[in-house]
N, C-alpha and C positions, 0 to 999 in steps of 0.2 A: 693640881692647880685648879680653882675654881674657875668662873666663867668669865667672872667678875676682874681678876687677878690676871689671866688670860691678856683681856682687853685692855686692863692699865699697861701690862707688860710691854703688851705690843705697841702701844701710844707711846713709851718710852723711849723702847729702842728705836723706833721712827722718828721721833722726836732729837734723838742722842747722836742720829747720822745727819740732821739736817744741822744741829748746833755746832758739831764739831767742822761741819765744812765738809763731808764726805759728797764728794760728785755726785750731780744729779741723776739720778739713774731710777732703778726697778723701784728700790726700797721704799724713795721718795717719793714716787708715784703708787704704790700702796701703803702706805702712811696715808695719801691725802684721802684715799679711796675710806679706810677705815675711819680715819676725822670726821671726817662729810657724813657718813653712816651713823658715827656716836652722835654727831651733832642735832643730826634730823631728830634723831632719838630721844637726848634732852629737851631740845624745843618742843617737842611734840606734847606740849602739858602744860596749866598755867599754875601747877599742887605745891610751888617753891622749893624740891626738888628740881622737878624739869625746870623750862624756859629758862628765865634769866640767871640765877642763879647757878645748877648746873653747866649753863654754857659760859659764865666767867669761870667755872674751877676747870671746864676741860680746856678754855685759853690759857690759863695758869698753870695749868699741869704740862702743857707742851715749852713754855719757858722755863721749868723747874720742878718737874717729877721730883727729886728728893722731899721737898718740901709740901706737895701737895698731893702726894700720891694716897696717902690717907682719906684725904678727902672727897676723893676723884673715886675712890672705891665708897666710900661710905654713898655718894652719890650717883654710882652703879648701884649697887646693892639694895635701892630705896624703892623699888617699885621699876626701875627701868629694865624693861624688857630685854632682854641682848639675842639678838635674832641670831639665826642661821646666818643672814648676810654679814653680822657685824662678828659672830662667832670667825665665818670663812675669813675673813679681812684680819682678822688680828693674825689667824694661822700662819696668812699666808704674806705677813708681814714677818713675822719671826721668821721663818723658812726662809725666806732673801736675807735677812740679815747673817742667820747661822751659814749660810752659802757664800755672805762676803767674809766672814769668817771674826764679825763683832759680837753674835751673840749663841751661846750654846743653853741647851737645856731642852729639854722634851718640848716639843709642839704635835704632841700626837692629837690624834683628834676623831671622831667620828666622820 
């Protein structure tokens, strides 16, 4: 799994527990932890990639991953940095989730 794929993943399933109505809890508060991190990260540019553009597909992507996850990677993938902070946040978003027992699949990591 790329870096990139990582971070849609984890914006997903964070996204998949606050839609479905799964109680407020860990998940939901790193979900927002990683949001807040991508978001700083898109805005942090005025190249149309980042700023406006970027932060309407990561609002779209948190209503409807299926449909914009494409896009949301293509706009990763464009020059946006994906730090160590925003690496550790998606990990450790997937890890709460595979612990409530919604999402499986490796989150190995350095």
């Amino acid at each position: 799994m790329t870096e990139t794929e990582l971070v849609a993943t984890a914006l997903a399933a964070g996204a998949a527990a606050r839609l479905t109505g799964t109680p407020r809890g860990v998940v939901h508060d790193l979900h927002a932890a990683l949001r807040e991190a991508v978001r700083r990260r898109l805005a942090g540019g005025g190249d149309g990639v980042r700023g406006g553009y970027g932060v309407r597909v990561l609002d779209a992507y948190d209503t409807d991953p299926d449909v914009w996850r494409t896009r949301l990677l293509q706009v990763l993938s464009s020059g946006v940095e994906i730090d160590e902070e925003i690496r550790a946040a998606a990990r450790a978003v997937l890890r709460a989730q595979r612990r409530t027992g919604h999402v499986t699949g490796d989150v190995a990591g350095p």
